[in-house]
N, C-alpha and C positions, 0 to 999 in steps of 0.2 A: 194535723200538723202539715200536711203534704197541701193540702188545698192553701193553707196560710200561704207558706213558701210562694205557690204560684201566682197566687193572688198579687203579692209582692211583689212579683217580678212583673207584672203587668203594665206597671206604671211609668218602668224603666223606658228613659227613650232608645231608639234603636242602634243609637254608637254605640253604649255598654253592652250589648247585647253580641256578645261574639257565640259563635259556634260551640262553643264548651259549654256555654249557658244556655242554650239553645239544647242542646243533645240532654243535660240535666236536667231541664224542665220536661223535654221530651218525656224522660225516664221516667220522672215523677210521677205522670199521666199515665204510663203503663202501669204503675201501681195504683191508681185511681182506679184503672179498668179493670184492675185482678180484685180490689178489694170490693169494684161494683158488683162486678157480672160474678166471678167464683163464692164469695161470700152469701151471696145473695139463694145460692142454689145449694148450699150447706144449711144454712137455715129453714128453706121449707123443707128441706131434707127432714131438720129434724121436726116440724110443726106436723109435715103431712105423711113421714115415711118413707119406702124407696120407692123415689122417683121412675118415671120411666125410661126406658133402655135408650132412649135416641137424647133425649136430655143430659142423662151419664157421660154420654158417648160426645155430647156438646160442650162437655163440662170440662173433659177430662180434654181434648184437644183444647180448649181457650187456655186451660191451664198452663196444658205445657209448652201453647205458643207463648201465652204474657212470661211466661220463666225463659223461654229461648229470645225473645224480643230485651228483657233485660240484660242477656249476657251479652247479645248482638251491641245495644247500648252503651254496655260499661266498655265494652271491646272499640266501637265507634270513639268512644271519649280518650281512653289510652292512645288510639292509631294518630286521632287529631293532636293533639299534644305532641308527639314527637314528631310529626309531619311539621307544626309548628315552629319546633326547635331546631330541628337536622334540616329540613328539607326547603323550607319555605324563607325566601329571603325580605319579604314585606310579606307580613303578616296583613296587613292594611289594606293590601287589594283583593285579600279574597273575598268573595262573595257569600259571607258568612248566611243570610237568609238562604240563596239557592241550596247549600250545600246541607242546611239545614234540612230543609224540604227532601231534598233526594234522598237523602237518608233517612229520613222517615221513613219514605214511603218505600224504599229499598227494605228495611228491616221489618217494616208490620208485613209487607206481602212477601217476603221469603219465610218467614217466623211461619205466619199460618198457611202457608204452599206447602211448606217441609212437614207440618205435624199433620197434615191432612194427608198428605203422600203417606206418612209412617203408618198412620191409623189405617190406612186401607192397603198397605204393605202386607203379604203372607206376613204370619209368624208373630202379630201382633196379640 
């Protein structure tokens, strides 16, 4: 169903395409990744057994970045929306692509910075 979605929004030309739809396709993709990479290592899980300690240990960080990367998202799409309504007076000039992009790339490398910092944190 997720893949449908995006496939569909493919076609869209790039005036439809504001930030909000951008940040939701985004999201979407994160679930793509969680259901590629985490799934993926649950099943040989269960074909070959317990896996090895650095694979666990790769698993369990992707995990809980794709989960920290979705709140970052849902949190990004809230922020945009009111910036939208309260803050921004033409909506029309922003640079919906750039803004897109930055926050991308803002949320995938703070997501796995922070859960790679936690995992090698004492006390973990």
């Amino acid at each position: 169903m997720l893949l449908e979605i995006i496939r569909s929004k493919r076609g869209w030309p790039t005036s439809a395409q504001t930030l909000i739809t951008l940040l939701m396709s985004s999201l979407q993709w994160s679930m793509v990744e969680y259901l590629g990479l985490v799934t993926t290592t649950d099943i040989l899980r269960y074909f070959y057994g317990p896996l090895n300690r650095n694979l666990c240990f790769l698993k369990t960080t992707v995990t809980a970045a794709i989960v920290f990367q979705l709140l970052l998202f849902v949190t990004s799409i809230g922020l945009t929306r009111f910036v939208f309504i309260a803050l921004v007076r033409n909506p029309g000039a922003v640079d919906d692509q750039f803004w897109a992009i930055f926050l991308n790339i803002w949320i995938r490398l703070a997501s796995y910075t922070l859960q790679t910092v936690s995992m090698f944190s004492p006390g973990f």
